[in-house]
C-alpha positions in Angstrom: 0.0 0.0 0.0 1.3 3.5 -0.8 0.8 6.4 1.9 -0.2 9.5 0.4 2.4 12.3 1.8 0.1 15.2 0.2 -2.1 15.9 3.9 1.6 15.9 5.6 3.3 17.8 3.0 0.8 20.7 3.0 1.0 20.9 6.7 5.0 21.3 6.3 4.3 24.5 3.6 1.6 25.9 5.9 4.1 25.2 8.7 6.2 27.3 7.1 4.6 29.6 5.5 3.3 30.3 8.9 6.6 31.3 10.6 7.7 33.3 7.5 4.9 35.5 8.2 5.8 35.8 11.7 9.1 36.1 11.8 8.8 39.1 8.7 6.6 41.1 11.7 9.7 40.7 14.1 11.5 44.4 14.2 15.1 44.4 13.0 17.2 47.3 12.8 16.3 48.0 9.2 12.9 49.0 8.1 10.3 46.8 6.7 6.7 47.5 5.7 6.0 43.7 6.4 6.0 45.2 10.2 2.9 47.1 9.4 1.0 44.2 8.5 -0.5 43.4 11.9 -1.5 47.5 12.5 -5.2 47.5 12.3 -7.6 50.8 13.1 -10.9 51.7 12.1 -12.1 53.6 9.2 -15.2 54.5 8.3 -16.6 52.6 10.7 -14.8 49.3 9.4 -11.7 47.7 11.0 -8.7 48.6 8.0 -5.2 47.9 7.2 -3.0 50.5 6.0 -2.5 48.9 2.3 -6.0 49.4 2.0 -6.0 52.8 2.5 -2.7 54.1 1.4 0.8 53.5 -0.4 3.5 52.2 2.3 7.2 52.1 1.0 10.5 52.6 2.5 12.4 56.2 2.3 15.8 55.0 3.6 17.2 51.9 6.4 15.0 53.4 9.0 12.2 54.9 7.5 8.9 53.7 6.1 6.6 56.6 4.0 2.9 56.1 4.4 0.8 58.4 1.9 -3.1 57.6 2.8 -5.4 58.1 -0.6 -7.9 60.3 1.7 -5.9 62.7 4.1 -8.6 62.6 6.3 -7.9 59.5 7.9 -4.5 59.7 8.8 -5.1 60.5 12.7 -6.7 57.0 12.4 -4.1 55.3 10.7 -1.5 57.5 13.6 -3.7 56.1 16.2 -3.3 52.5 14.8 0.5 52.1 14.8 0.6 54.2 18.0 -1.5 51.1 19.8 0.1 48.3 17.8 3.3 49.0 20.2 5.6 49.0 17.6 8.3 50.6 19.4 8.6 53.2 16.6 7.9 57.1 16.0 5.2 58.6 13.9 5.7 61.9 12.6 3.0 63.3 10.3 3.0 66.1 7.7 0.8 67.4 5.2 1.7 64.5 2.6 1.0 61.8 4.9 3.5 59.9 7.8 6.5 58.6 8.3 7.6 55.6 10.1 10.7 55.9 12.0 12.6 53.2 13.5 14.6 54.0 16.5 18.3 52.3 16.6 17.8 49.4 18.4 19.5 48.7 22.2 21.8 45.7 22.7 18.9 44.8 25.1 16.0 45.2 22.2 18.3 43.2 20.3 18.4 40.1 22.5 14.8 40.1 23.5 13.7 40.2 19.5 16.1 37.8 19.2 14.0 35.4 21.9 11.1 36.3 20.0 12.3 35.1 17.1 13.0 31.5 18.5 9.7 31.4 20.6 7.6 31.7 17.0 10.3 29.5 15.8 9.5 26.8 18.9 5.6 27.2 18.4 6.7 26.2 14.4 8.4 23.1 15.4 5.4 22.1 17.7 3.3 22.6 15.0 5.3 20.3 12.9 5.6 17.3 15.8 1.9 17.3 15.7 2.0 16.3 12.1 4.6 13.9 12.4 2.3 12.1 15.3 -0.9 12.5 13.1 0.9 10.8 10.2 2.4 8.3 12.3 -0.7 7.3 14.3 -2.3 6.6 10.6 0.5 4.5 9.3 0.0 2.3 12.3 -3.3 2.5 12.0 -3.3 1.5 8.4 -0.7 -1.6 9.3 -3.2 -2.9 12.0 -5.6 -2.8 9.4 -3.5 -5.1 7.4 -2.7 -2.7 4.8 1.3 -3.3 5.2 3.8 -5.3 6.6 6.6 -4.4 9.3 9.1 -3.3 6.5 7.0 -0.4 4.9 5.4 0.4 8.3 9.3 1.4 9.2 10.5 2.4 6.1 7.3 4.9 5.7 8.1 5.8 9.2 11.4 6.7 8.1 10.3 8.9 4.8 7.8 10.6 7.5 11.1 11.8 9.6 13.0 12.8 6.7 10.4 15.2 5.7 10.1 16.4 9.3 13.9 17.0 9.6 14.5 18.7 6.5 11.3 21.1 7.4 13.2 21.8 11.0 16.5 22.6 8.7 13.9 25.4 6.5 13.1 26.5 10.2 16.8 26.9 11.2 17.7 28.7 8.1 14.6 30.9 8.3 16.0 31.5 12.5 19.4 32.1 11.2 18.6 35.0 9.1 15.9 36.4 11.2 19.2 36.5 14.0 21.2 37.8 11.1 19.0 41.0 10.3 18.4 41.8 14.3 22.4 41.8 14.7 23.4 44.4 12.2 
């Protein structure tokens, strides 16, 4: 009997995909519009992002330009970032705001840093889940008589291999998180 791979596999990518997204809205010492992501506020009565009501891009290494489309609702937008404890400065003007990242502290640095591996943790969590959930099915499927001893292992083993080279993605995606919060 052949396992199908495709339930686990897509639970890797979302895996992943998952802590990409998360680790993007950790702060570095460089700005990054991908920080702005999570900043919600309300606008015309309706909960909004700031893509949805403006154009976000970055000026220089430590500042992100926010031009809303309708003037009026940049005390809202202001108001937004200002809860979303960013740990950044808002200055607005008559074109719109600007995002400015303060130079981050040696202790900023090592507390992002933690950060970084707790969403990184809560990843591989995720993915040990999966490996049970697959493996609990492949035993299920040889006490059902669908295999024998020697794919029940070796299917084990192609189960692992997938899990270990997902961790290695997580490492790499770690490493360069670590890398951007250093400089």
């Amino acid at each position: 009997m052949a396992y199908d791979f495709s339930k686990l596999k897509t639970h890797i990518k979302e895996s992943e995909e998952w802590l990409q997204k998360e680790l993007s809205s950790v702060r570095t010492g460089r700005a990054s519009t991908a920080l702005l992501d999570r900043v919600k506020f309300e606008v015309y009565g309706a909960p909004s992002s700031i893509q949805a009501v403006g154009s976000v891009s970055v000026e220089d290494a430590r500042t992100i330009r926010i031009v809303p489309w309708d003037k009026t609702v940049m005390k809202n937008i202001e108001k937004g970032i200002t809860e979303a404890d960013l740990g950044v400065s808002v200055v607005t003007d008559d074109q719109g705001l600007r995002i400015i990242f303060p130079e981050l502290t040696g202790e900023r640095r090592t507390m992002l840093a933690k950060l970084a591996n707790e969403k990184t943790e809560q990843a591989r969590i995720t993915l040990r889940g999966h490996r049970t959930e697959a493996i609990k099915e492949l035993d299920a499927a040889e006490k059902e008589g669908g295999m024998g001893q020697d794919e029940l292992k070796r299917l084990k083993d192609e189960v692992q291999k997938m899990i270990d080279a997902a961790n290695a993605s997580f490492d790499g995606l770690l490493k360069k998180k670590q890398e951007e919060i250093a400089l």
